[in-house]
N, C-alpha and C positions, 0 to 999 in steps of 0.2 A: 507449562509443560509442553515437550515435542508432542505432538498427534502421535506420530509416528512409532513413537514410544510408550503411549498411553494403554494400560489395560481397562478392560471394558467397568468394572468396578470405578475406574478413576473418569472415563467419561460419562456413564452418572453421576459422580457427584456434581463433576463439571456443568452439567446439564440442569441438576436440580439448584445448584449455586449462582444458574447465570454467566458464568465465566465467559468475561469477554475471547471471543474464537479472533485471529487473527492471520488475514494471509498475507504476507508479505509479496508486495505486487511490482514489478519490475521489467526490465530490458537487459539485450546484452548490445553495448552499442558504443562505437569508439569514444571515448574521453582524452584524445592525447595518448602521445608517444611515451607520456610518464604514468598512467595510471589504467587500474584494471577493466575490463571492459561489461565487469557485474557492477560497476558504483552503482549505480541508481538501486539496485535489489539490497548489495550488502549494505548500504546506510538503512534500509528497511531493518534488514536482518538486526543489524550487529544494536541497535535502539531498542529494539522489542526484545531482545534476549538483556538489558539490561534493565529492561522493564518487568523482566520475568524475576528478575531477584527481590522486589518493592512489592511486587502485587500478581495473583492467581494472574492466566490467561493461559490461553489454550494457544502456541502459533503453530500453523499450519507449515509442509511444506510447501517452501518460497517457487514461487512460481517467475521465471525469471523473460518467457518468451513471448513478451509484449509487443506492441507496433515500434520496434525502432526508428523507425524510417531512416533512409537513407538522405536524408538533409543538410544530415555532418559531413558524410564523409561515404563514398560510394563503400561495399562491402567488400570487393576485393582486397584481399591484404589487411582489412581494417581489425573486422572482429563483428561489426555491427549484422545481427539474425532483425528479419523482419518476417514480422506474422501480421497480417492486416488485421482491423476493429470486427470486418465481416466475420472471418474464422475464430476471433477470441469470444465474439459474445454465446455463442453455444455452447462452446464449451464453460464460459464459466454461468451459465444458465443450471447446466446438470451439475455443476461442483456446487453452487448454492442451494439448488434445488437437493441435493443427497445432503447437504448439513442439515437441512431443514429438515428431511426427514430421518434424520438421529436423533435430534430432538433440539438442538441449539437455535437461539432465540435473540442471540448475540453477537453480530459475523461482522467483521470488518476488514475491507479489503485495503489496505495503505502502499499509495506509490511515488515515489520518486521521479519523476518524471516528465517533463514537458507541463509538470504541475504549476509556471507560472500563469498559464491558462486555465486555472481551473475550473476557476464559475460557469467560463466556457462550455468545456470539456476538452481532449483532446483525442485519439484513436481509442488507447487502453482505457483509462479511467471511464471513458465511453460507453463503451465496450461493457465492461464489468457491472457500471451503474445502469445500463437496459437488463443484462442479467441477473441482475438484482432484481430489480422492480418486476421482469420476467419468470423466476423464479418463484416470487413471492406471493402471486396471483395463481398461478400453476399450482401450488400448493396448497393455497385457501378452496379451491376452486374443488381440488382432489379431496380435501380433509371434509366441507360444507357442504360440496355438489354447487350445482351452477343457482344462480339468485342469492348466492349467500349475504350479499352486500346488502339487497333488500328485504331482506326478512324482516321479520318483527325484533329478532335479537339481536338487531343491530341500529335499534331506534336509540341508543345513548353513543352513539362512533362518534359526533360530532363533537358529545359533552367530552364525553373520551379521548379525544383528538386533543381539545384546548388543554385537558389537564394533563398533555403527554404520550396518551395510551397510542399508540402508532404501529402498528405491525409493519407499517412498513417502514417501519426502521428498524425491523428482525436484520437485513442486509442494509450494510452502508460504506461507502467508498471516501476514502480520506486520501490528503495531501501528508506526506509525512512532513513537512514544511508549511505552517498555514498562512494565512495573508497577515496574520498582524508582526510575522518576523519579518516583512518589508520593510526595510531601512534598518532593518537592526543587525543582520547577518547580511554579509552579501549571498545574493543568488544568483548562479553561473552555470555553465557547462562546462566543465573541468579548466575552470579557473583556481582563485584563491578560495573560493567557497567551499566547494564541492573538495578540493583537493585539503585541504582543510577537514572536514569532516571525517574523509579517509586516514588522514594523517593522527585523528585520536580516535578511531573506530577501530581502523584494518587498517595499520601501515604498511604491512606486508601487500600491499595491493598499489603502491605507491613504490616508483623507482627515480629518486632525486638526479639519476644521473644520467636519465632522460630529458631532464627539463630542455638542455638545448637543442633537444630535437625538434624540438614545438616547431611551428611555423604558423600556425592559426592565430589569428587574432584574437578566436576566445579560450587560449591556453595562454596568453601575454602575462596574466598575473599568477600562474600559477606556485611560479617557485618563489615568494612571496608567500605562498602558504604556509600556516604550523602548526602543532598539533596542540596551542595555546586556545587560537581563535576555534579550531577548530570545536576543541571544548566548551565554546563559548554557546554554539552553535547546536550542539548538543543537549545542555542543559534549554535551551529553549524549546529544541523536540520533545524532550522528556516531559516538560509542562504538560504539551500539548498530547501525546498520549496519554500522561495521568486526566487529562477532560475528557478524552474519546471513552476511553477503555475501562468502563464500570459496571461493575456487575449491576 
């Protein structure tokens, strides 16, 4: 269900049910003369709303003003909004911090984005996952008062820990792409991949008769793209949120 849209009756149930919460996490950032400058958000989007027909989940509105950086492509003319890591993690500090206390227990924030770094990190995913972990302490902290960690009622966290029990993985930040579709989908910057996904997502986000405008080297393969592979590519996201995304 949209948040957006939810009445209060339907976010308790959601809440007593677990329903995985999910925020669609993203950039607005040039991908080529041929395609839209939300890819990285609407592959979020257009996955989890078809993820929403299979199975409950709560999606959030999509949040699309991540660190683009300017690395592609300077912003003039382009399209590409850059918001630094500094100014994203406060902000999603208080946006996890207020899920947490509606009462959800189940947050996950997925992006597209510069996610072939992930393990790493990069700006946003950064970002988000200190707000997470920042949130998550702020709110134990509020609900227990300060020593809650060593009290006595917390002498089985470790048994706890081993068999799962984790609060802190109330908040968690995913790749919508994860490492084991290396070598099986290609991954790109508004290449064939990427244009690709668009192309059986949101083609309307995709203009074929742009391709010759390219001049990048990582648009080379884009018209090459179709919305065949793209499918291909798709069905392997969809695995991977049916792992993440359980009550």
């Amino acid at each position: 269900m949209r948040y957006e849209l939810m009445l209060p009756h339907q976010i308790r149930k959601a809440i007593a049910q677990n329903w995985p919460v999910a925020l669609p996490l993203g950039v607005l950032e040039y991908h080529g003369e041929h395609m839209a400058v939300g890819m990285d958000t609407l592959a979020v989007i257009k996955t989890l709303e078809l993820f929403e027909k299979e199975s409950d989940i709560v999606i959030l509105p999509p949040f699309y003003y991540g660190a683009a950086s300017y690395a592609v492509a300077p912003p003039e003319g382009s399209g590409s909004v850059q918001v630094g890591g500094n100014q994203l993690a406060p902000f999603g500090e208080e946006l996890f911090y207020s899920l947490l206390r509606i009462g959800f227990r189940n947050i996950h924030a997925i992006i597209h984005h510069q996610t072939e770094n992930f393990s790493a990190g990069m700006p946003t995913d950064l970002a988000f996952k200190t707000a997470g972990r920042q949130a998550i302490f702020r709110f134990l902290e509020k609900q227990r008062g300060e020593g809650w960690w060593g009290s006595e009622t917390m002498a089985d966290y470790y048994a706890g820990h081993a068999a799962g029990e984790n609060f802190f993985n109330w908040v968690q930040v995913h790749p919508l792409m994860p490492v084991a579709m290396n070598g099986k989908y290609p991954f790109d910057h508004a290449g064939i991949g990427e244009t690709s996904l668009m192309l059986a997502l949101c083609p309307e986000a995709v203009d074929a008769a742009h391709f010759a405008d390219n001049k990048s080297w990582y648009t080379a393969s884009a018209a090459d793209a179709s919305a065949e592979l793209g499918q291909q590519g798709v069905a392997m996201i969809m695995d991977h949120l049916r792992t993440i995304l359980k009550a």
